[in-house]
C-alpha positions in Angstrom: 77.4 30.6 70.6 78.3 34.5 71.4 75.4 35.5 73.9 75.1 31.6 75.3 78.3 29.4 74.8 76.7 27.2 73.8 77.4 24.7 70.6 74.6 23.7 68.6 73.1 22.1 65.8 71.8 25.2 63.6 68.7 24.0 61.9 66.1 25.8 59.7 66.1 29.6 59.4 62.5 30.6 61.1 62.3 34.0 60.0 64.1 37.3 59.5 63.0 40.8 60.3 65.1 44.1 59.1 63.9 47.4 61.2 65.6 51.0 62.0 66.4 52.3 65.5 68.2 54.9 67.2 70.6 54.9 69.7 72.8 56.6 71.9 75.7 55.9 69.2 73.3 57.3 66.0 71.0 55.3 64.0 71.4 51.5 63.3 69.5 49.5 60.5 69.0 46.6 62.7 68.7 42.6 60.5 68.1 39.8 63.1 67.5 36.3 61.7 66.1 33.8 63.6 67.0 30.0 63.0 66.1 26.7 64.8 69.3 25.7 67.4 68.9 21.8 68.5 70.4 21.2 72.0 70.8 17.5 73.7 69.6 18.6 77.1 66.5 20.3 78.0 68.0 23.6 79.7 71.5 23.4 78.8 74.0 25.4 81.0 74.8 29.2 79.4 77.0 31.9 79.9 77.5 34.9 78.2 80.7 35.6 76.0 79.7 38.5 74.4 80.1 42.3 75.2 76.6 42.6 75.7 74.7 43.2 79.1 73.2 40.3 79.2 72.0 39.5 82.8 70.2 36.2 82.6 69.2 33.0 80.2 66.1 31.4 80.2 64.6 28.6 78.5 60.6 28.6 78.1 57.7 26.6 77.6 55.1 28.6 74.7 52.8 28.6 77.5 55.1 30.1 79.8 56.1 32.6 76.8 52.3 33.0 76.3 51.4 33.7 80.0 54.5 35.9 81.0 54.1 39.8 81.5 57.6 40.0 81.1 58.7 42.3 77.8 59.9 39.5 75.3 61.6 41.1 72.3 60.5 41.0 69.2 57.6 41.9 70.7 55.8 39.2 67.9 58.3 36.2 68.9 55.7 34.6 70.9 53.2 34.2 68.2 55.5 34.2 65.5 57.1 31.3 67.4 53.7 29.7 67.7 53.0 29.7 64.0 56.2 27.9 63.8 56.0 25.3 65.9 52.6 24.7 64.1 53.9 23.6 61.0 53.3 27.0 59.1 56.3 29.8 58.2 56.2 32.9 60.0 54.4 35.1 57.7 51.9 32.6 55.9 48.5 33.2 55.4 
């Protein structure tokens, strides 16, 4: 709801990652989790209420994901997104 507006059905957690960065500010352990967000509309109006930047939304297709040379982060959403959408956890075997 922060970085979209919008009011969804949370579903399923996907899959988590932790990792370290370093900023501007100092260093930040960074934990992002990742969960399934059912919507009633296919690209549902967004706007940004958070602090953050943000300067557009976009709602894509896995082949659009797949095909774009536009920097998607994390940098393994794609194919981790792929393996769920397949039936399998991120992460399995």
């Amino acid at each position: 709801m922060e970085e979209t507006g919008l009011a969804a059905e949370i579903g399923a957690e996907l899959w988590e990652r932790h990792f370290d960065l370093e900023l501007p500010q100092g260093a930040v352990h960074q934990h992002e989790r990742f969960f399934l967000a059912r919507v009633d509309t296919v690209a549902p109006r967004v706007f940004n209420s958070s602090p953050e930047p943000i300067r557009e939304h976009r709602w894509w297709s896995l082949s659009a994901l797949k095909a774009t040379r536009d920097v998607i982060y994390p940098e393994d959403f794609t194919s981790a997104l792929a393996t769920v959408l397949n039936g399998a956890p991120h992460g399995a075997a």
